[in-house]
PyMOL Python script that loads the backbone (N, CA, C, O; Angstrom):
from pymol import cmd

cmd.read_pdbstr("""\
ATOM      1  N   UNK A   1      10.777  10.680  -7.552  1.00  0.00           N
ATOM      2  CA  UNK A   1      11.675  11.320  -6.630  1.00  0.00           C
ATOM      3  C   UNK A   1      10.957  11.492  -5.305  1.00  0.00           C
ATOM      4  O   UNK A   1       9.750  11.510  -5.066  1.00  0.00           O
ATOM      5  N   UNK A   2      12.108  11.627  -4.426  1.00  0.00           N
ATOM      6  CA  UNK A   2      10.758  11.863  -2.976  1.00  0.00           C
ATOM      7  C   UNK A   2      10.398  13.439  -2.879  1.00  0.00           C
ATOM      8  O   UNK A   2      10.429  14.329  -3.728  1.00  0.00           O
ATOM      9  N   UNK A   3      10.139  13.434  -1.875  1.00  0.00           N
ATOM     10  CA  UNK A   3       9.355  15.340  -1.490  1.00  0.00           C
ATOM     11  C   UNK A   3      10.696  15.993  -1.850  1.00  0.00           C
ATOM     12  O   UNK A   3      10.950  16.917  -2.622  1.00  0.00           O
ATOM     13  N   UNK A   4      11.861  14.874  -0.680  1.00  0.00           N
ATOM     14  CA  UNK A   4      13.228  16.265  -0.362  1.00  0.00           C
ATOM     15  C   UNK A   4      13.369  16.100  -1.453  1.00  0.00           C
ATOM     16  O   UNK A   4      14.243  16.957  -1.581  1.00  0.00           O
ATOM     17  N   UNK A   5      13.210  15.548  -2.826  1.00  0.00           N
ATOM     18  CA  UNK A   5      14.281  15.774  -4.467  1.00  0.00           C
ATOM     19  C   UNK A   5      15.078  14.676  -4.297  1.00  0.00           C
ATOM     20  O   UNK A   5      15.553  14.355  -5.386  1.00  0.00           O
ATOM     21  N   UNK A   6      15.460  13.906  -3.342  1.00  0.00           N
ATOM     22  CA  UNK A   6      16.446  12.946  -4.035  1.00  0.00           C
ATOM     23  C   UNK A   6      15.664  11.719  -4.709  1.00  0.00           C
ATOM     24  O   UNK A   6      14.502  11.614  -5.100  1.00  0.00           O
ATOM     25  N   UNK A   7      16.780  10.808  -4.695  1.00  0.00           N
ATOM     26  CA  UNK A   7      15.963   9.644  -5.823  1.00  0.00           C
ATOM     27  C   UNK A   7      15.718   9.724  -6.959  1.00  0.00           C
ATOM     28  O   UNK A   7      15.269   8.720  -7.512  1.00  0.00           O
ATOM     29  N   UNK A   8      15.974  11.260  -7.922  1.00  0.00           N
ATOM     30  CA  UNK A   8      15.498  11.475  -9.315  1.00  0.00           C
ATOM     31  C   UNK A   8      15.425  10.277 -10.079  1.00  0.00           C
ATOM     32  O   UNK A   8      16.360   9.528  -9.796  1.00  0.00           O
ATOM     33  N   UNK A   9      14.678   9.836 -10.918  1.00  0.00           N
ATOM     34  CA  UNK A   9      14.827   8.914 -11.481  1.00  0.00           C
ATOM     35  C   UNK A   9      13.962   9.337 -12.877  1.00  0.00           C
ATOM     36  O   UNK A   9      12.875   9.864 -12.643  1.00  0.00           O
ATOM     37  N   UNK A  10      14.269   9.192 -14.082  1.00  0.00           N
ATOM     38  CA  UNK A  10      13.807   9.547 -14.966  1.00  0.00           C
ATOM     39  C   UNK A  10      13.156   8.256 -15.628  1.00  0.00           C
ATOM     40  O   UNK A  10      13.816   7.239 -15.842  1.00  0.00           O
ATOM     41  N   UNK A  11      11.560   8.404 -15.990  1.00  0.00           N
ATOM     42  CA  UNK A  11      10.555   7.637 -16.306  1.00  0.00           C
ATOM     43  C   UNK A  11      10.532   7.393 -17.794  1.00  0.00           C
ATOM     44  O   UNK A  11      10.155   6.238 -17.990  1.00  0.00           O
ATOM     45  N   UNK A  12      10.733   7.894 -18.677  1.00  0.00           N
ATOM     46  CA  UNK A  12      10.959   8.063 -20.112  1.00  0.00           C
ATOM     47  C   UNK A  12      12.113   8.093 -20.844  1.00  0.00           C
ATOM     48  O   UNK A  12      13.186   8.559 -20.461  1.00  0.00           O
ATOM     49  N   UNK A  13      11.865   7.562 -21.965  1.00  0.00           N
ATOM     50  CA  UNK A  13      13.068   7.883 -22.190  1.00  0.00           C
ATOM     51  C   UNK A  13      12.967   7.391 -23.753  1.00  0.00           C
ATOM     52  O   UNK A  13      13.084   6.204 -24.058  1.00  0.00           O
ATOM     53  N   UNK A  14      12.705   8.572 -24.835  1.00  0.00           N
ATOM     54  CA  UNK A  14      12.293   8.859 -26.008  1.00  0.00           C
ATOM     55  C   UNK A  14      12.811   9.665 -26.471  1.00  0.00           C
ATOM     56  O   UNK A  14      13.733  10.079 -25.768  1.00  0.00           O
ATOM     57  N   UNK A  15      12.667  10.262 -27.567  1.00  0.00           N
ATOM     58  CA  UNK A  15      13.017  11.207 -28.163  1.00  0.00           C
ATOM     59  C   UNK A  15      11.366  12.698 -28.081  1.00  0.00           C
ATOM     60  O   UNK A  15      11.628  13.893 -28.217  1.00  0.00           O
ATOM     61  N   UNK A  16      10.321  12.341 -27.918  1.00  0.00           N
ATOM     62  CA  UNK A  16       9.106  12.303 -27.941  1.00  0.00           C
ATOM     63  C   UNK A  16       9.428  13.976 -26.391  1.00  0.00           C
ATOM     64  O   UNK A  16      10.464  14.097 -25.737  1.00  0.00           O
ATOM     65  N   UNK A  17       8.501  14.670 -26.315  1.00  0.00           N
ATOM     66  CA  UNK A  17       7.890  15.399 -25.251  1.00  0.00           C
ATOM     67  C   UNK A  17       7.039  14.938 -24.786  1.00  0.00           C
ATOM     68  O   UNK A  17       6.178  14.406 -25.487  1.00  0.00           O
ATOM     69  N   UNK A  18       6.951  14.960 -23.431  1.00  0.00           N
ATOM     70  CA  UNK A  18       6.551  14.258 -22.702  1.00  0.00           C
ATOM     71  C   UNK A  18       6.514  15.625 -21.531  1.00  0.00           C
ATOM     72  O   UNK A  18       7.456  16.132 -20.922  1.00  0.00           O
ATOM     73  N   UNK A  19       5.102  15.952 -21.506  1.00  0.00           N
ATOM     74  CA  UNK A  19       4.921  16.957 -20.365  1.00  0.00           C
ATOM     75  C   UNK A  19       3.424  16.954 -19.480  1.00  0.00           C
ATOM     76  O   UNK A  19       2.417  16.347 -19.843  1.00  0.00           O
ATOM     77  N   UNK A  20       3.538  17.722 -18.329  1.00  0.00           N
ATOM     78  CA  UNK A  20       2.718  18.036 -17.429  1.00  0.00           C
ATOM     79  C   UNK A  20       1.945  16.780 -16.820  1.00  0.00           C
ATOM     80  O   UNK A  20       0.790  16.384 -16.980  1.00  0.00           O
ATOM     81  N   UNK A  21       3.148  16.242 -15.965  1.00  0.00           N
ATOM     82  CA  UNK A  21       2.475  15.007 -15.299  1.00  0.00           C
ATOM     83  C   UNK A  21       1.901  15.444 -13.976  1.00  0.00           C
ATOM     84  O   UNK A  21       2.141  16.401 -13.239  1.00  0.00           O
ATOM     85  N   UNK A  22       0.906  14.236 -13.907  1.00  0.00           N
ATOM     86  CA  UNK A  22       0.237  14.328 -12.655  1.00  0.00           C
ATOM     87  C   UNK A  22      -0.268  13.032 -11.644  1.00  0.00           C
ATOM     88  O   UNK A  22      -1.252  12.293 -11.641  1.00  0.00           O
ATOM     89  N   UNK A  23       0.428  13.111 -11.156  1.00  0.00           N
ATOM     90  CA  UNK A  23       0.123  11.770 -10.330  1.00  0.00           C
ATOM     91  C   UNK A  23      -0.790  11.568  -9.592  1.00  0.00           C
ATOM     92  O   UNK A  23      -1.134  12.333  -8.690  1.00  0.00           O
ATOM     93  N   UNK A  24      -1.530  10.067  -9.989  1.00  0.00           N
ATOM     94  CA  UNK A  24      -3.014   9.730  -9.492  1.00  0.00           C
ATOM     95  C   UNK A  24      -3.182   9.807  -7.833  1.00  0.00           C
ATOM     96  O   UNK A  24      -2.320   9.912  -6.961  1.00  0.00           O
ATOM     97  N   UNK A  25      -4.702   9.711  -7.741  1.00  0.00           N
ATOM     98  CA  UNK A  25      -4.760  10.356  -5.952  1.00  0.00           C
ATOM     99  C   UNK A  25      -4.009   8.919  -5.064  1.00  0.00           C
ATOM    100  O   UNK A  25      -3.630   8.990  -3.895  1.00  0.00           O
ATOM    101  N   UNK A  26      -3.927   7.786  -5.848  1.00  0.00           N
ATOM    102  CA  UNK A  26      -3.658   6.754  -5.136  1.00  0.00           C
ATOM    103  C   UNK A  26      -1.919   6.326  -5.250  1.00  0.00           C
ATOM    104  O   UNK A  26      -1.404   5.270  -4.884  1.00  0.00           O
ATOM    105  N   UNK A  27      -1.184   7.633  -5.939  1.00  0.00           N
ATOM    106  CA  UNK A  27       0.368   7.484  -6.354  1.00  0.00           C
ATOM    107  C   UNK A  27       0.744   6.289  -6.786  1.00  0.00           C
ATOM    108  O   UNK A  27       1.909   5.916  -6.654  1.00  0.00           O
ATOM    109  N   UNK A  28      -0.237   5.503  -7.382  1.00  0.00           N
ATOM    110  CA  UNK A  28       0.438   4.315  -8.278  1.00  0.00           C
ATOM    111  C   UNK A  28       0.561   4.799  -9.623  1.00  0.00           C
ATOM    112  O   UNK A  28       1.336   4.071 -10.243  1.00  0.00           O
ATOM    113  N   UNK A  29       0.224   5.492 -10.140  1.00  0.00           N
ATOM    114  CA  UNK A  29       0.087   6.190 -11.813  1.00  0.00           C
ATOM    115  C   UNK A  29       0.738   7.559 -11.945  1.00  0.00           C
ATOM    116  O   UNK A  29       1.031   8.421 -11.116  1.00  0.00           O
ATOM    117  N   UNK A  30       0.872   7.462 -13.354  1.00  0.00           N
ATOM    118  CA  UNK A  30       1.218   9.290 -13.642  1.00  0.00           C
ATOM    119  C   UNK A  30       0.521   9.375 -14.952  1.00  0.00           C
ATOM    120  O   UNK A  30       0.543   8.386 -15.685  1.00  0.00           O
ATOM    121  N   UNK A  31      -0.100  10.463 -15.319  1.00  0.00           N
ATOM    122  CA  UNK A  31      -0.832  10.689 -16.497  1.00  0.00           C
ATOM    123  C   UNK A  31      -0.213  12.176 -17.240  1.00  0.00           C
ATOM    124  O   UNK A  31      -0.447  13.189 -16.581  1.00  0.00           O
ATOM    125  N   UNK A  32       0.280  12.303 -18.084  1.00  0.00           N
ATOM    126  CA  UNK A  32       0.646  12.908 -18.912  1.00  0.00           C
ATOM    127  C   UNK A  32       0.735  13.379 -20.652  1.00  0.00           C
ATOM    128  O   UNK A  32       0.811  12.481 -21.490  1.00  0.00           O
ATOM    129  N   UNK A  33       0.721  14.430 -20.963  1.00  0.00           N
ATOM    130  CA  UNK A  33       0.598  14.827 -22.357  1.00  0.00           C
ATOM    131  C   UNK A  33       2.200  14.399 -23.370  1.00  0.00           C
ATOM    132  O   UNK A  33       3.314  14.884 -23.172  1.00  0.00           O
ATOM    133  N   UNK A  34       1.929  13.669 -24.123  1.00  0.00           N
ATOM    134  CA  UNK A  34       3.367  13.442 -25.055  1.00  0.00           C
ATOM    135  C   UNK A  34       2.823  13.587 -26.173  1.00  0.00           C
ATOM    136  O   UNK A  34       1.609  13.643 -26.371  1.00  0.00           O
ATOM    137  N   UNK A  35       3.802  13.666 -27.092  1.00  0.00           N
ATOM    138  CA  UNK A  35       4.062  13.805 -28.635  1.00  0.00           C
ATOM    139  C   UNK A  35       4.315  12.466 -29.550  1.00  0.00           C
ATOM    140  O   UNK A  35       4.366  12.431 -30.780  1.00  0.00           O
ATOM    141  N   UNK A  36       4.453  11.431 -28.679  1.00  0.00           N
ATOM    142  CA  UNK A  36       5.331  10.318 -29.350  1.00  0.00           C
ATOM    143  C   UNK A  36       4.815   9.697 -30.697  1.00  0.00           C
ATOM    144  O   UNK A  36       5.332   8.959 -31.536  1.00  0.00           O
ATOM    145  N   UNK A  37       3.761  10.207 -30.583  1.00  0.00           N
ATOM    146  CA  UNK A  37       3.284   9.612 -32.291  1.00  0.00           C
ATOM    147  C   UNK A  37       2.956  10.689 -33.339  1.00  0.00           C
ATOM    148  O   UNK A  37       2.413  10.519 -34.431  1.00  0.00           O
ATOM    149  N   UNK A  38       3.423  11.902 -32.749  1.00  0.00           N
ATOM    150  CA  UNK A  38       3.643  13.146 -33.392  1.00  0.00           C
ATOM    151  C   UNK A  38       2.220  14.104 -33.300  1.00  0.00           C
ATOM    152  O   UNK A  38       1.893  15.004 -34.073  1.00  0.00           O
ATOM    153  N   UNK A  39       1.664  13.723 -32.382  1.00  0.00           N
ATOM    154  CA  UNK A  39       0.611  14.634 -32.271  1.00  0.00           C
ATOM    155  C   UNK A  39       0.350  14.930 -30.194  1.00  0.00           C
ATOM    156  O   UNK A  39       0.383  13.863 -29.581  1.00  0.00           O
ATOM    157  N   UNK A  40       0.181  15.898 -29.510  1.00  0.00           N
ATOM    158  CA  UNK A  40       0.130  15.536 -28.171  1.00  0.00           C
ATOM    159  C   UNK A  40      -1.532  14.865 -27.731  1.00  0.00           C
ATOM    160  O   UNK A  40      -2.613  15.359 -28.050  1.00  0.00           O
ATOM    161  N   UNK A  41      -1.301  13.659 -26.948  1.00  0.00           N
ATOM    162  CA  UNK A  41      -1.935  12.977 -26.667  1.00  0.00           C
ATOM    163  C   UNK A  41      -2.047  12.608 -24.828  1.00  0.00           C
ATOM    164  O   UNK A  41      -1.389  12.904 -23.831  1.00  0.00           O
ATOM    165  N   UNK A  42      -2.953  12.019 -25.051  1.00  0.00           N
ATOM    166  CA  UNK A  42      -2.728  11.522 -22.540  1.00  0.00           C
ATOM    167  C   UNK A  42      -2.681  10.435 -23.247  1.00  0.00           C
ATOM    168  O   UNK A  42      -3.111   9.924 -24.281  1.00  0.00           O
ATOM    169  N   UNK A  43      -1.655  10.149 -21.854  1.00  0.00           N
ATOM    170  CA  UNK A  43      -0.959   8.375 -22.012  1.00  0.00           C
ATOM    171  C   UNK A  43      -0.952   8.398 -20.438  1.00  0.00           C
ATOM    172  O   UNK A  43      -1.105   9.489 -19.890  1.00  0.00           O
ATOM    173  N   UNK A  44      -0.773   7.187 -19.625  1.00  0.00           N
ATOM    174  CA  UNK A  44      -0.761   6.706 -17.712  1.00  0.00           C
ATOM    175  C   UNK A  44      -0.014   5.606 -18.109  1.00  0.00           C
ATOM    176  O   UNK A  44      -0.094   4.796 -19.033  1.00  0.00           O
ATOM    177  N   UNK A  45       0.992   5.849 -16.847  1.00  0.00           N
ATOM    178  CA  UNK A  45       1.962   4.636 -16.752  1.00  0.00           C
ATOM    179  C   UNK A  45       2.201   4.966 -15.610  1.00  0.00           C
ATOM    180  O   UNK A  45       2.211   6.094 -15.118  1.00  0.00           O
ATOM    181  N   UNK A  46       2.599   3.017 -14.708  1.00  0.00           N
ATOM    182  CA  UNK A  46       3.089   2.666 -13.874  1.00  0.00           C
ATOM    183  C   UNK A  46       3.879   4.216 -13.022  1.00  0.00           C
ATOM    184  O   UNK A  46       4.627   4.954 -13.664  1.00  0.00           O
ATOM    185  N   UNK A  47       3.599   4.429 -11.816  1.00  0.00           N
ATOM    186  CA  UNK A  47       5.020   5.137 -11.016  1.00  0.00           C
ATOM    187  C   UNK A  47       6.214   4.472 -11.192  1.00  0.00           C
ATOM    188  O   UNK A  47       7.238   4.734 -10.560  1.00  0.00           O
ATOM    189  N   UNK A  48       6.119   3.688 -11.966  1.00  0.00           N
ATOM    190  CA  UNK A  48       7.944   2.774 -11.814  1.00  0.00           C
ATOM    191  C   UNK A  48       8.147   3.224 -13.567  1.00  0.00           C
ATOM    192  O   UNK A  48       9.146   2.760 -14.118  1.00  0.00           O
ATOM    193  N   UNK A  49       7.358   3.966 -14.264  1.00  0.00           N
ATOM    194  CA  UNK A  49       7.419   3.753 -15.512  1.00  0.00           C
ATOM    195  C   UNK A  49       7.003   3.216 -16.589  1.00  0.00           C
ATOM    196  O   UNK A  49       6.873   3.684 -17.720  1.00  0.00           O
ATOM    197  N   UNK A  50       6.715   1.750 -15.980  1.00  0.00           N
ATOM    198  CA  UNK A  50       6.335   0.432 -16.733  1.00  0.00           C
ATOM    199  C   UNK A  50       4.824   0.899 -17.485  1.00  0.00           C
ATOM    200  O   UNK A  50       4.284   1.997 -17.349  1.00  0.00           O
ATOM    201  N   UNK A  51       4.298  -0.306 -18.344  1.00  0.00           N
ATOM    202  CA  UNK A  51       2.641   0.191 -18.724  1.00  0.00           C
ATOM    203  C   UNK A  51       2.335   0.839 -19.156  1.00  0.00           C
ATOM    204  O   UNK A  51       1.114   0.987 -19.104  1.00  0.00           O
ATOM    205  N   UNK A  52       3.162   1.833 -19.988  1.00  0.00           N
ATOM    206  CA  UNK A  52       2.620   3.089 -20.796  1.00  0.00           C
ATOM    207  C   UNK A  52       1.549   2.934 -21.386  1.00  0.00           C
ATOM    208  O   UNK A  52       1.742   2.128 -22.296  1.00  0.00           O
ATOM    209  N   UNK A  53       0.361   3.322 -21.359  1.00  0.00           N
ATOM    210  CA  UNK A  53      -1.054   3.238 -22.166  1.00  0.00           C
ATOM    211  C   UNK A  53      -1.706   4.422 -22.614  1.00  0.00           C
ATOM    212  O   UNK A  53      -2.199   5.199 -21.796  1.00  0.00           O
ATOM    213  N   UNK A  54      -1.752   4.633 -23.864  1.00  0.00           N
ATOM    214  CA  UNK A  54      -1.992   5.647 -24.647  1.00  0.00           C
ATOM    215  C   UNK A  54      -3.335   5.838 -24.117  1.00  0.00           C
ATOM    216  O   UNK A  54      -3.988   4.836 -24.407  1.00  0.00           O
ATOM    217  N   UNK A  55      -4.034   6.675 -23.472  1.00  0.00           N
ATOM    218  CA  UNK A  55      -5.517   6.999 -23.291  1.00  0.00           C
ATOM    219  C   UNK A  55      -5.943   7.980 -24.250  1.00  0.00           C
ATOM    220  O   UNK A  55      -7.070   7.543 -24.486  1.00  0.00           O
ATOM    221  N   UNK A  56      -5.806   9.124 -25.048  1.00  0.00           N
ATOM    222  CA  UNK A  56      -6.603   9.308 -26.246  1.00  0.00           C
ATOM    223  C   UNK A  56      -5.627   9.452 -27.403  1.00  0.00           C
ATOM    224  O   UNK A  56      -4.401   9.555 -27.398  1.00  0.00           O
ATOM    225  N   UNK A  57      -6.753   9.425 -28.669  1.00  0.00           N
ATOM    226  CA  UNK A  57      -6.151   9.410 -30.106  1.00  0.00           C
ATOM    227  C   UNK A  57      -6.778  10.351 -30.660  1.00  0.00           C
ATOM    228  O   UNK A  57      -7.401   9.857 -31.600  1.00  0.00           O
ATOM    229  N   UNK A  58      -7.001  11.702 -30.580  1.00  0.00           N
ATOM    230  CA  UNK A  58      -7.396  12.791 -31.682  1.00  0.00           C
ATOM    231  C   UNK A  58      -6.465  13.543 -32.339  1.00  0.00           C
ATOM    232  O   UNK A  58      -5.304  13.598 -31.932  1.00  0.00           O
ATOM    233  N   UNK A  59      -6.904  14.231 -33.477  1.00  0.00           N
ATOM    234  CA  UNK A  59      -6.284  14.972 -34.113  1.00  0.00           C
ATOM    235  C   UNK A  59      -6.052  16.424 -33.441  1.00  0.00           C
ATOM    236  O   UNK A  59      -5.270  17.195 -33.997  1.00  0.00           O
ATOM    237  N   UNK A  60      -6.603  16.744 -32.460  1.00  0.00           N
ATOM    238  CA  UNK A  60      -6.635  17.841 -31.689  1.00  0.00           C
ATOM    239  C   UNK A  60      -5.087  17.860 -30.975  1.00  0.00           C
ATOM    240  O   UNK A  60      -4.221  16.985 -30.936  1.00  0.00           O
ATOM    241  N   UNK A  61      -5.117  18.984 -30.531  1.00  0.00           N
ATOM    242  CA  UNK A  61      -4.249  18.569 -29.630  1.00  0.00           C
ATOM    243  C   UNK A  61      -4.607  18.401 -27.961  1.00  0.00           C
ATOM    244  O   UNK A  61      -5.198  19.350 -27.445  1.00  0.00           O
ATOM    245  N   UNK A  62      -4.207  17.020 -26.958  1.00  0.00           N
ATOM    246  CA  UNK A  62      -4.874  17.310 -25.822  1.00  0.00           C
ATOM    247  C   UNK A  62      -3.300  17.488 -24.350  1.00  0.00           C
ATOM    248  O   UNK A  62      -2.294  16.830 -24.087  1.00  0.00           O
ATOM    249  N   UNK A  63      -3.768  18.382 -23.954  1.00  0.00           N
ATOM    250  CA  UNK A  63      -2.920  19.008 -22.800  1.00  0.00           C
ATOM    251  C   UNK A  63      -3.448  18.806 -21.732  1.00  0.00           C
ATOM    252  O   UNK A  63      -4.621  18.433 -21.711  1.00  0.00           O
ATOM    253  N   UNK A  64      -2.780  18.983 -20.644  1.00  0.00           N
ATOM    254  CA  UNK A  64      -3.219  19.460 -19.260  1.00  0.00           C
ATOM    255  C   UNK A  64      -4.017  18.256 -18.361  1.00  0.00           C
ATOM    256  O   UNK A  64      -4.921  18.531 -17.571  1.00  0.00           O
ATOM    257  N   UNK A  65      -3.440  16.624 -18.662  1.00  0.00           N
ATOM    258  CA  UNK A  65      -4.599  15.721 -17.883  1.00  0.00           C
ATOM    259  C   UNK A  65      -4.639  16.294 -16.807  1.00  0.00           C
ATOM    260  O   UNK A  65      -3.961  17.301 -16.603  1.00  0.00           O
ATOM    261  N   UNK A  66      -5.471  15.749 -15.868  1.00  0.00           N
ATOM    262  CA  UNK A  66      -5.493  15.676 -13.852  1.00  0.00           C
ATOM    263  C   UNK A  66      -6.356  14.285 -14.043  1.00  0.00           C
ATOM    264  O   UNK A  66      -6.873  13.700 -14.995  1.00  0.00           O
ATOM    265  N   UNK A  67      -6.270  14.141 -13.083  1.00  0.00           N
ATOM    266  CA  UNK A  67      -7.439  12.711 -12.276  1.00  0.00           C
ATOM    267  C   UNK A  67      -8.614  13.365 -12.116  1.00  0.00           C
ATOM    268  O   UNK A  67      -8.526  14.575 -11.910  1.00  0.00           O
ATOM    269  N   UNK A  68      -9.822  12.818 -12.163  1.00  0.00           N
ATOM    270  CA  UNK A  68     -11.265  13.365 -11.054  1.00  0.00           C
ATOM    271  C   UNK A  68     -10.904  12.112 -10.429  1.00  0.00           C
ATOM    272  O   UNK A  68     -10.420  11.039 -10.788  1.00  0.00           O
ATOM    273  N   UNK A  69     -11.427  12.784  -9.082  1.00  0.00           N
ATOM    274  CA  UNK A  69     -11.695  11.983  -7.679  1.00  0.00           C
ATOM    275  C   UNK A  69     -12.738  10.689  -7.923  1.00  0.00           C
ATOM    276  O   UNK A  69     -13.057   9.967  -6.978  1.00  0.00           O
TER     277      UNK A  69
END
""", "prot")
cmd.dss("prot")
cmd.show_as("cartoon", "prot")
cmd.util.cbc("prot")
cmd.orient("prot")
């Protein structure tokens, strides 16, 4: 979406939670916590959506990505 809110466009689209995104310093990515394999995990995909890539697999639960610089 832009700053003003328009453009919404919804990136997902699962049955899965899918929370607390954060978009990389270079706004090509978003990194976020989901459920989709029934445990919450960080996954980064495309700003268009595309590329979903699971970045960890523990039994823990992991919340809250950000980027480091």
């Amino acid at each position: 979406m832009r700053s003003d809110g328009t453009e919404v466009r919804q990136l997902t689209n699962n049955t899965a939670e899918d929370w607390s995104p954060n978009w990389s310093p270079d706004g090509r990515s978003l990194v976020f916590a989901s459920n989709r394999h029934g445990n919450f995990d960080i996954f980064v995909m495309r700003a268009d959506g595309s590329e979903v890539s699971q970045v960890t697999d523990s039994p823990q639960v992991d919340w809250y990505p950000n980027w480091s610089p």
